[in-house]
Backbone bond lengths (Angstrom), bond angles and torsions (degrees), N, CA, C in turn:
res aa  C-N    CA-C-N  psi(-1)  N-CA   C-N-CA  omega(-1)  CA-C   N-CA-C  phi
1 X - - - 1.437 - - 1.523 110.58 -
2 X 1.422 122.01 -26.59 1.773 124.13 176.26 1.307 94.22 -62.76
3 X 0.912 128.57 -41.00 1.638 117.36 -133.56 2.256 78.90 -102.62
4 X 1.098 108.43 -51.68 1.558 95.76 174.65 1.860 123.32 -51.93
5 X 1.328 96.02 -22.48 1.626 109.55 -165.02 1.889 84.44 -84.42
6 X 1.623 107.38 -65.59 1.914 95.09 173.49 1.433 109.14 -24.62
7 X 1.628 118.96 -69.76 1.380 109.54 -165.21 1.159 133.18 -40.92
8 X 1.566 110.44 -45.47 1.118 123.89 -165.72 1.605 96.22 -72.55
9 X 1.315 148.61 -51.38 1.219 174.84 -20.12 1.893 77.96 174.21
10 X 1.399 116.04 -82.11 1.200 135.89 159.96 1.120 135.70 -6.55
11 X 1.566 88.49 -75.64 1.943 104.05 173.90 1.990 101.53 -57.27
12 X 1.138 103.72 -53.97 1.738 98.94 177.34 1.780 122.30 -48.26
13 X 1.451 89.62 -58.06 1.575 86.17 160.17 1.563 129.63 -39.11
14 X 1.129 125.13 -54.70 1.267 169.76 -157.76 1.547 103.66 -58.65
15 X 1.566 95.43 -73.85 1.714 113.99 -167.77 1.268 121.07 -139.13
16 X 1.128 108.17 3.22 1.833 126.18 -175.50 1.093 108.68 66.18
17 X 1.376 126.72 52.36 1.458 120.44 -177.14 1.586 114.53 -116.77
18 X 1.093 140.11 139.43 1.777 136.53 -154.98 1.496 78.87 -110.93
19 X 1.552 114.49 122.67 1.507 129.48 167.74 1.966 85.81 -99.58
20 X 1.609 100.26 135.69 1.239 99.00 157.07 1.337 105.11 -121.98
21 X 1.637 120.37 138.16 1.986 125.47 -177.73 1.653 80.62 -101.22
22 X 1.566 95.16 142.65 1.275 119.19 155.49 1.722 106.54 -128.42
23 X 1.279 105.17 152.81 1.578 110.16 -170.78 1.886 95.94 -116.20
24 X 1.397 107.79 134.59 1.468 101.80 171.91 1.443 116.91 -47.18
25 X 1.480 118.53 171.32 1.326 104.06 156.03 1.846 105.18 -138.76
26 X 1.696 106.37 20.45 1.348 108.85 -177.52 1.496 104.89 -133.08
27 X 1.080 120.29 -26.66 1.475 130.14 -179.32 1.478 110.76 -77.38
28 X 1.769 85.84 -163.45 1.909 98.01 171.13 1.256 108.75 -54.50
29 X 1.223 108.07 137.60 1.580 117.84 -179.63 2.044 103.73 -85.81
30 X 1.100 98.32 143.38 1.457 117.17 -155.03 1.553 104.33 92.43
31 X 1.230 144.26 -13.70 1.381 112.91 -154.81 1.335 115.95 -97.20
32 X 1.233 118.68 155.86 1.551 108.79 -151.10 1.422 95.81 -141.34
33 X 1.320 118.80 170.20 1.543 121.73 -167.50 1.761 98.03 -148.15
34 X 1.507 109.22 101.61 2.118 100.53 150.69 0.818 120.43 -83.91
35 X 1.254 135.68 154.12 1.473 146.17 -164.63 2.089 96.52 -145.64
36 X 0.996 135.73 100.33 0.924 136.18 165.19 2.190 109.79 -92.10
37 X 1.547 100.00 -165.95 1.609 106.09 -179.53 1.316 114.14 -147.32
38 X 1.187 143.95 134.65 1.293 139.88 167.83 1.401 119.16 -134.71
39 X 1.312 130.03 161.47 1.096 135.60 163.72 1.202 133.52 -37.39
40 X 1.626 101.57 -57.29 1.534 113.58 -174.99 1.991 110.61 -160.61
41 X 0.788 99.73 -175.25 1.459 94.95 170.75 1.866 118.69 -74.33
42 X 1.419 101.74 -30.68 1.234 91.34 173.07 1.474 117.32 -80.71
43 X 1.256 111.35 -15.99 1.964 113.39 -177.08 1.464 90.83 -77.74
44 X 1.235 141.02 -21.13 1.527 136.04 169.38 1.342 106.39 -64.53
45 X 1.001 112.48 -47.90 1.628 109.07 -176.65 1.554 116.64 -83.54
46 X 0.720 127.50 11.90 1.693 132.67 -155.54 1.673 75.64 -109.45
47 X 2.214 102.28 -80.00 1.354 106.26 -154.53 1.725 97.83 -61.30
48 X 1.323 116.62 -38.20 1.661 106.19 169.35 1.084 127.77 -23.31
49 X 1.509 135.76 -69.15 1.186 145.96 141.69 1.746 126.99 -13.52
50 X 1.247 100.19 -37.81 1.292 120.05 -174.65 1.778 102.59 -78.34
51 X 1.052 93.96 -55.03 1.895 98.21 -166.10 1.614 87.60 -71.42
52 X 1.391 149.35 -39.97 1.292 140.15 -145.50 1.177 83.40 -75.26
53 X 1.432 118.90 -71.12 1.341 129.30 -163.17 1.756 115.17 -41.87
54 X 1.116 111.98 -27.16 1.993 124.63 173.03 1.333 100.80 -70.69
55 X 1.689 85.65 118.32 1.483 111.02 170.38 1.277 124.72 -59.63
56 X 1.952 112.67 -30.12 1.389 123.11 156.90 1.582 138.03 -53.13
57 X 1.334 99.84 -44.47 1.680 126.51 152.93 1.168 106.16 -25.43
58 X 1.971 111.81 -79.48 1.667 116.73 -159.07 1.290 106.81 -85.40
59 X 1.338 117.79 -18.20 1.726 106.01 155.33 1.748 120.48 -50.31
60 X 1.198 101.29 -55.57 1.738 107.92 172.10 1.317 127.56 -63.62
61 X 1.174 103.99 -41.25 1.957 103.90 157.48 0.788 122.05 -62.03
62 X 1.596 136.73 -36.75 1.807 146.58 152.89 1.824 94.36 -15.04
63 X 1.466 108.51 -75.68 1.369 111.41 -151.70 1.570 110.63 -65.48
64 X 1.412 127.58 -9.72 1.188 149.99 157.06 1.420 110.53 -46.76
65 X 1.574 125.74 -21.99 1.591 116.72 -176.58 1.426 109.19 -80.27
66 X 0.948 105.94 159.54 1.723 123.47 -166.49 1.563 112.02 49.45
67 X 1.469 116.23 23.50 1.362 95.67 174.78 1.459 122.23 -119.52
68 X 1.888 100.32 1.58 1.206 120.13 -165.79 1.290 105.20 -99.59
69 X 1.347 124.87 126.76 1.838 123.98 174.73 1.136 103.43 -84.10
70 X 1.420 109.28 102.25 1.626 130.88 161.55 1.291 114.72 -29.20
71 X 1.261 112.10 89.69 1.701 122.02 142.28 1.703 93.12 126.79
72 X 1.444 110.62 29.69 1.534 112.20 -161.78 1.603 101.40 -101.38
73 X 1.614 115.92 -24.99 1.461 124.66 -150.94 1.732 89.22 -88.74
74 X 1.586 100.53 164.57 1.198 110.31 -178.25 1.591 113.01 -136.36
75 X 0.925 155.31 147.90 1.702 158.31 157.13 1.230 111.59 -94.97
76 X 1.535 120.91 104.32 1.427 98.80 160.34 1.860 106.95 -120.38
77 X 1.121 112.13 134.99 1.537 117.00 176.55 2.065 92.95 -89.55
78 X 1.407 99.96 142.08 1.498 115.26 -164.32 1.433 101.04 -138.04
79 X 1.121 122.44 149.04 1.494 120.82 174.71 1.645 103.71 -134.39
80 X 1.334 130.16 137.66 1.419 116.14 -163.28 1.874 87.36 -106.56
81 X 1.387 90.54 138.51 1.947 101.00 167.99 1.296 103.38 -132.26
């Protein structure tokens, strides 16, 4: 959870973006869910760019190795109506 709370910590710095972590409470234990917000697809890619490029970011994803079960993560882009 430090090393998710850095990230998020990051991405705000970064691009002004509010990462919220939610932790299951029925699933795999550890598994966790961000949910961020954007404008549009291009404000994803703009601040995208933005957080990759933060040196704070890829420090915090660093601590992310070995903790991620390979091939476990998912992306979903959502649009609320």
């Amino acid at each position: 959870m430090a090393a998710l709370k850095e990230a998020a910590k990051a991405v705000k710095a970064a691009a002004g973006v509010e990462v919220m972590v939610f932790s299951s409470m029925e699933a795999q234990v550890g598994e966790f869910i961000s949910v961020t917000n954007y404008d549009s697809l291009a404000d994803f890619e703009e601040k995208g760019s933005k957080v990759l490029a933060s040196p704070a970011y890829q420090a915090a994803v660093k601590k992310f190795e070995g903790l991620a079960v390979p091939g476990a993560s998912r992306d979903h882009l959502l649009r609320q109506v």
